[in-house]
N, C-alpha and C positions, 0 to 999 in steps of 0.2 A: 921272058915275058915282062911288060912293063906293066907296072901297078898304076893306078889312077885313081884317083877322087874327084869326084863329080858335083859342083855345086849346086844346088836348085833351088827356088824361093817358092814358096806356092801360097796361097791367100787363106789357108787356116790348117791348124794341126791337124782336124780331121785331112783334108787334102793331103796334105806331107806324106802323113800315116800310110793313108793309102794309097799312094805312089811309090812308097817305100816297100810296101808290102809287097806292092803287085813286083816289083824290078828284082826283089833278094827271090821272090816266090820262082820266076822264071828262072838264075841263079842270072842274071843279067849283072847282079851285084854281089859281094858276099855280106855287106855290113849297110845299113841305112840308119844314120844318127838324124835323130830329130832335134836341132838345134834349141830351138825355142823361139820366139816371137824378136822380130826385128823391127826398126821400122825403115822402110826404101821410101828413096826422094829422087826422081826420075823425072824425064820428060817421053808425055806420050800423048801420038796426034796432035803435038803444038800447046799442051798444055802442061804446066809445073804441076804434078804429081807428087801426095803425101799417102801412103799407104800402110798398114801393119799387113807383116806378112809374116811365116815363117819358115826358115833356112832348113834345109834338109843336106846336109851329107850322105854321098852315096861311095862306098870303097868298090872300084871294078879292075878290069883289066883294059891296057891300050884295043886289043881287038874287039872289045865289048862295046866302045862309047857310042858308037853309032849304033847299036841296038839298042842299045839301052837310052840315049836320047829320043831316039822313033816311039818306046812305048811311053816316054815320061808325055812327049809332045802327044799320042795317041788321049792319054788319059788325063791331061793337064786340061784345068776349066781355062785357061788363059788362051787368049789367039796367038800369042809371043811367048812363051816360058821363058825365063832364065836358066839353060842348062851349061853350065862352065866347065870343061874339062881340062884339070891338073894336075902334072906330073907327080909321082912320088918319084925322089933323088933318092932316098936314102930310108933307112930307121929302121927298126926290129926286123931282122930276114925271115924268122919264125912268122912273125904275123904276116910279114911281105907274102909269105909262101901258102899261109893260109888261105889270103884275098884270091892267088892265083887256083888254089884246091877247089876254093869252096865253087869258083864260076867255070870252073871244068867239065 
């Protein structure tokens, strides 16, 4: 099984938080790191876009993404979310193995 990290932005920690919660609480995820406050510089509906936002890390599996994207977009205040799904190659098989335990 492939391991994945999912990126997300969402428009305040509380949002992150509970995005995070709700995706490990289903086991959609096994890990949600809340990054911290970023700032994104975008274009939307034709306009130059300045935003704070903050970055959310979600650890899942390849079979997972598409659930777990449906409830982020289910529960995201955004009409568009940023949900980015990427591969893990490599790094600790332990932890590898635990990302695939925990969403089993």
């Amino acid at each position: 099984m492939q391991a994945m990290l999912l990126y997300v932005t969402a428009g305040s920690r509380d949002e992150a938080l509970r995005l995070g919660r709700a995706v490990v609480e289903k086991r959609l995820a096994a890990c949600a790191n809340i990054v911290g406050e970023t700032t994104s510089i975008y274009r939307w509906e034709g306009e130059l876009q300045e935003d704070a936002e903050v970055a959310l890390i979600l650890k899942t599996r390849a079979a997972l993404v598409d659930d777990a994207t449906a409830e982020i977009k289910r529960l995201h205040s955004y009409d568009c979310p940023c949900v980015v799904a990427l591969p893990i190659d490599g790094g600790n098989d332990e932890f590898l193995n635990w990302i695939i335990n925990e969403t089993s």
